[in-house]
C-alpha positions, 0 to 999 in steps of 0.5 A: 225034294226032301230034307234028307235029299236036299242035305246030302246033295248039299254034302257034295258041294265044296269051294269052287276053283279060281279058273272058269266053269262049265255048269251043267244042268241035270234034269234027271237029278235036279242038280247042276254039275260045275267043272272045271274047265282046267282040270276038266274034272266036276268040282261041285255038284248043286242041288236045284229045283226039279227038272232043270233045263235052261241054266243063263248067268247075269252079265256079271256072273254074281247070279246063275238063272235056272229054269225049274221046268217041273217046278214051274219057276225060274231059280235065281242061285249064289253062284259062290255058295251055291245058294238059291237066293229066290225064285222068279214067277216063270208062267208054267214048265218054264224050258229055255230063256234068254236075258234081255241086254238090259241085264235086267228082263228075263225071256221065257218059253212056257212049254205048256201054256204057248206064252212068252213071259217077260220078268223084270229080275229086280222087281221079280214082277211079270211085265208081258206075257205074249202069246205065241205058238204051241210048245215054246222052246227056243229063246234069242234076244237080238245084241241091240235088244230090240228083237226077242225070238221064241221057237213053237215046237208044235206050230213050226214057227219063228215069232218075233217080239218088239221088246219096246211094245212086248208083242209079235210083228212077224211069224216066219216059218220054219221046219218041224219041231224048232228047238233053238235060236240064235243072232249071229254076225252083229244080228244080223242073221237069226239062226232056228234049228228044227229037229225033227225036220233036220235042218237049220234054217237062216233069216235075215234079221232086217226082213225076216226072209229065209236066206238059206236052208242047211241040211245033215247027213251023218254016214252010217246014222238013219236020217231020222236020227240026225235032230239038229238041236242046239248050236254055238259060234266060234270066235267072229261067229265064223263056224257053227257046232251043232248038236245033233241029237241021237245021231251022237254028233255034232256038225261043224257048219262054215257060217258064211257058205252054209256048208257042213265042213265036218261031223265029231263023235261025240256021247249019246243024245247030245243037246247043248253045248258051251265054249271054255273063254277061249272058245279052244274047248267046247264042252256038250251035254249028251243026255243019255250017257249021261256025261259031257264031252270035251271037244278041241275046237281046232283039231274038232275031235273029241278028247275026254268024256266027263260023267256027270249027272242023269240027263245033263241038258242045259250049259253054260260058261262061268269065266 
């Protein structure tokens, strides 16, 4: 990035409002985009590394991580200033990442090499580094911190990682391409979406059987369009909204029955997702129109589209 590029992002950050944030990783642009969750409008605009993706706080906001994918790093940021405080030793195209219960371990996908590395964010050391499949992407840890999950694109797997001993001790399979993963319902349940086989597909954490496969069907949308990717809970994880790539909708999926309830226009290509503190609103990140859409969680339709910036990818909620 260079000097005058750098001085004329930082031109456009301002001070940040009082209420809760949306932040917004723009992979295009290397920026992160904050809006404000009560005027619903972007308030500040950050300069980051290249090609940001992933975008995790600390579990007292005072540090945002995010994964400089093309800068093989992950950066630690003031969320305030909107400084880089330092950067993280990541391993290689770092892409997703998930922070341990402890506060204190970062997980990471390493796109390129098929490892997992684990940082220690106080020491900003390596302490593991864990082979996996190809293509890592998908990261969960379990509530109780015992269970670390990394989804290979490449190897259709779900791998999971003693977090004592840092190694693997299972390997489920699931369809092509794993994008995302999640504990749900006190963990007792690990979620893996596959985009190009279009489903999610549902284990049981205590022994990694598969207890039910969810499929979508979008009217009008070729299936091949229809790429499950990331995935949120409402209050008491009774539902899931899923993004579902290129078709440019989500799902709305009954997380006790497993079925599809509903589907929600929203922009074009859209990726992830964050829910406002009262999880009334949920806010995606659509990478090709290049904006992000609000989406009233109870009436589950879509009411406002926010520009942001080129490719917004990753998102995440700063109360």
């Amino acid at each position: 990035m260079t000097i005058l590029r750098t001085a004329a992002l930082l031109a456009l950050v301002t001070m940040p409002a009082s209420g809760a944030e949306i932040w917004v990783t723009n992979e295009k642009d290397d920026t992160i985009s904050v809006i404000d969750v009560d005027t619903l409008e972007v308030i500040r605009t950050l300069p980051t590394g290249e090609r940001p993706r992933g975008i995790t706080f600390s579990h007292d906001f005072s540090r945002v991580y995010i994964c400089a994918s093309d800068s093989d790093t992950v950066q630690v940021m003031d969320p305030v200033s909107g400084e880089i405080l330092h950067d993280l030793p990541s391993g290689e195209d770092p892409e997703q990442f998930v922070l341990h219960p402890d506060d204190r371990h970062l997980y990471i996908a390493n796109e390129d090499d098929a490892i997992t590395t684990v940082v220690d964010t106080e020491t900003r050391r390596v302490v593991a580094q864990i082979d996996v499949g190809i293509e890592p992407e998908g990261m969960a840890v379990s509530p109780d911190g015992k269970v670390a999950i990394t989804t290979s694109e490449t190897t259709n797997m779900a791998h999971w990682i003693d977090t004592e001993t840092q190694k693997l001790f299972a390997n489920t399979l699931v369809d092509s391409r794993p994008r995302h993963a999640e504990f749900v319902k006190d963990g007792r349940e690990l979620w893996v979406s596959s985009e190009i086989g279009g489903t999610i597909t549902v284990f049981d954490t205590a022994t990694q059987a598969e207890i039910a496969k969810i499929a979508f069907e979008v009217d009008g949308i070729h299936p091949d369009r229809v790429q499950p990717v990331g995935f949120e809970f409402t209050q008491g994880d009774s539902h899931a909204f899923v993004a579902l790539g290129p078709s440019n909708h989500l799902a709305v999926v009954n997380a006790e029955t497993y079925e599809v309830e509903d589907y929600i226009l929203v922009g074009r290509r859209v990726w992830h997702m964050a829910f406002s503190p009262d999880k009334d609103l949920l806010f995606t990140t659509n990478g090709v129109s290049g904006d992000v859409t609000v989406v009233d969680v109870a009436k589950r339709t879509a009411i406002k589209s926010i520009k942001v910036g080129r490719f917004p990818w990753g998102a995440a909620l700063r109360p």
